[in-house]
C-alpha positions as CSV (number, residue, x, y, z in Angstrom):
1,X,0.0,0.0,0.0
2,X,0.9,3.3,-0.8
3,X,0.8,6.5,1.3
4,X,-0.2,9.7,-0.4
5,X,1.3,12.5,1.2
6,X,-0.8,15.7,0.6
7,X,1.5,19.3,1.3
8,X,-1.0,21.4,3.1
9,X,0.4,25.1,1.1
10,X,-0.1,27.7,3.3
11,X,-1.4,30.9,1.1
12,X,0.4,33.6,2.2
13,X,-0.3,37.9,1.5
14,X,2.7,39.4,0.6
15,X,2.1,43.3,1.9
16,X,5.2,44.6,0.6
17,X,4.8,45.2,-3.0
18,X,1.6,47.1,-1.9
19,X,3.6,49.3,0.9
20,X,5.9,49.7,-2.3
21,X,2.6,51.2,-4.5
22,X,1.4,52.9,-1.3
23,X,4.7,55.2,-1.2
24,X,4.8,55.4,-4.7
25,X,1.4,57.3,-4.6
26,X,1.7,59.4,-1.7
27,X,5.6,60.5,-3.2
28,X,3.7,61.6,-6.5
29,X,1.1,63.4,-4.7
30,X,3.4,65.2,-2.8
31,X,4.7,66.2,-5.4
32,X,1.7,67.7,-7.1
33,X,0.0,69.4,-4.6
34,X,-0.1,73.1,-4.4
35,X,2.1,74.8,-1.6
36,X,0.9,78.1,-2.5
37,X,-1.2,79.8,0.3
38,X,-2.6,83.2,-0.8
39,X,-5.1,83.2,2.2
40,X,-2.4,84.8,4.1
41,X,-3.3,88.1,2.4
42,X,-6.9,88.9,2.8
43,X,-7.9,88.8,-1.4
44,X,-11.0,87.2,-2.8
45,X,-10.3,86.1,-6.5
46,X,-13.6,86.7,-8.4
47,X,-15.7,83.4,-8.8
48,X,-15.3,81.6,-12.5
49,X,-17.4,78.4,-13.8
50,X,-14.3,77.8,-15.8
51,X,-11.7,78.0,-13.4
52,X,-9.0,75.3,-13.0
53,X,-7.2,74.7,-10.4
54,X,-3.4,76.3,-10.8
55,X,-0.3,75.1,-9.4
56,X,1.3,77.9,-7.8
57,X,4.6,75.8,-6.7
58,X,6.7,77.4,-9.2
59,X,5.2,80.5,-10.2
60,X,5.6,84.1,-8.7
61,X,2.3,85.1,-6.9
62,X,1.5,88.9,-7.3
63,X,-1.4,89.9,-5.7
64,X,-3.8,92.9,-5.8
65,X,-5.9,93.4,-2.7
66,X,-9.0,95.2,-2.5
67,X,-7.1,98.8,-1.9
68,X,-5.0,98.3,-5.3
69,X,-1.6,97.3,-3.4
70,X,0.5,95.1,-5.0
71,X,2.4,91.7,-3.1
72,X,4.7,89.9,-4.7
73,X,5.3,86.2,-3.0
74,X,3.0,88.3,0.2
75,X,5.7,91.4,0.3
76,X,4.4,94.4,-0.2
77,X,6.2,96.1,-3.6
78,X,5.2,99.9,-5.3
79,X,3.7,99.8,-8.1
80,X,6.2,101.7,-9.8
81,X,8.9,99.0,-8.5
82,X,6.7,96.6,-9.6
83,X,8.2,94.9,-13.0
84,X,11.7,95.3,-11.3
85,X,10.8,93.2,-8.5
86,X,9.2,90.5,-10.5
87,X,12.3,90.4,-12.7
88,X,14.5,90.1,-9.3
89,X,11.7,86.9,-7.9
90,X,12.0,85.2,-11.9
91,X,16.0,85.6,-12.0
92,X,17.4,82.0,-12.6
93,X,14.4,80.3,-13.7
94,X,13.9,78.2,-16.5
95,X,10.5,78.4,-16.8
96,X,9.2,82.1,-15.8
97,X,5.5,82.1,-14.9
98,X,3.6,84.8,-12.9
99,X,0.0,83.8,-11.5
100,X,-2.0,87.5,-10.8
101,X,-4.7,87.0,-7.9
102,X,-6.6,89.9,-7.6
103,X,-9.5,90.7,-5.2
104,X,-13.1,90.8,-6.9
105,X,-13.9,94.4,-5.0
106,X,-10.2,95.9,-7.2
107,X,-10.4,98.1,-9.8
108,X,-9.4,96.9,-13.1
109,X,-6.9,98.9,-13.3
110,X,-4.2,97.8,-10.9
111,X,-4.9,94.3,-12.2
112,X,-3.9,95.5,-15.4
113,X,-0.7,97.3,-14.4
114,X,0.1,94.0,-12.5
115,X,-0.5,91.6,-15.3
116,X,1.6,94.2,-18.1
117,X,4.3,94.3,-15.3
118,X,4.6,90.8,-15.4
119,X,4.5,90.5,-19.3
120,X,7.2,93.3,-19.4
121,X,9.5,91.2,-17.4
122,X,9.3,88.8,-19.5
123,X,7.1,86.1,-17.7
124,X,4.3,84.0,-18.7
125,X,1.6,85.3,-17.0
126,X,-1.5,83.5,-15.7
127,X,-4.4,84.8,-13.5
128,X,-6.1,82.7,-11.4
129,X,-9.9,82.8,-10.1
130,X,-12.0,80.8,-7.3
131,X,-13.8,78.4,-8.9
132,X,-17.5,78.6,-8.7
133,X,-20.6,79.3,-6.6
């Protein structure tokens, strides 16, 4: 008489090439999200239907509050200094973008002189709206 041995195979859940996925994932979110906080200034973009979300990791912020002053990366900067100082914030940069946030109660004006400042220092320029109600 013969004796069949069965192997009993143990099934087994290997976790680590899911921790491997897992960090993965959260590495290439961190890297996407936007560090950008214009909430420290107190500026209300006007509300768009169309409005995308921006990245504003590597672009210069310059700001327009509700008075018409101008804040480049949330320091305050004259208007006539402006395109200077956004040529200083863009020196060494391979790709130059500017994102304009202006406050919905600012006249168009200073959003204008923010966004040809920009242009004349040779950036991309971008504005960026809440997205909306």
């Amino acid at each position: 008489m013969s004796l069949i041995v069965r192997r009993v195979r143990r099934t087994t859940i290997n976790v680590v090439p899911l921790i491997d996925v897992m960090v993965v994932l959260v590495f290439f979110l961190l890297l996407t999200m936007s560090f950008g906080d214009t909430r420290a200034l107190n500026i209300v973009p006007p509300a768009a239907e169309s409005s995308a979300s921006a990245s504003l990791a590597q672009a210069i912020v310059v700001a327009v509050d509700a008075e018409g002053k101008f804040y480049i990366d949330a320091r305050l900067v004259a208007q006539n200094a402006l395109t200077e100082e956004i040529k200083k914030a863009l020196a060494g940069r391979k790709d130059p973008e500017v994102v304009v946030v202006a406050d919905e109660r600012v006249r168009t004006g200073a959003t204008i002189a923010a966004v040809d400042a920009a242009a004349q220092a040779g950036a991309r320029v971008r504005m960026q709206a809440r997205a909306g109600r």
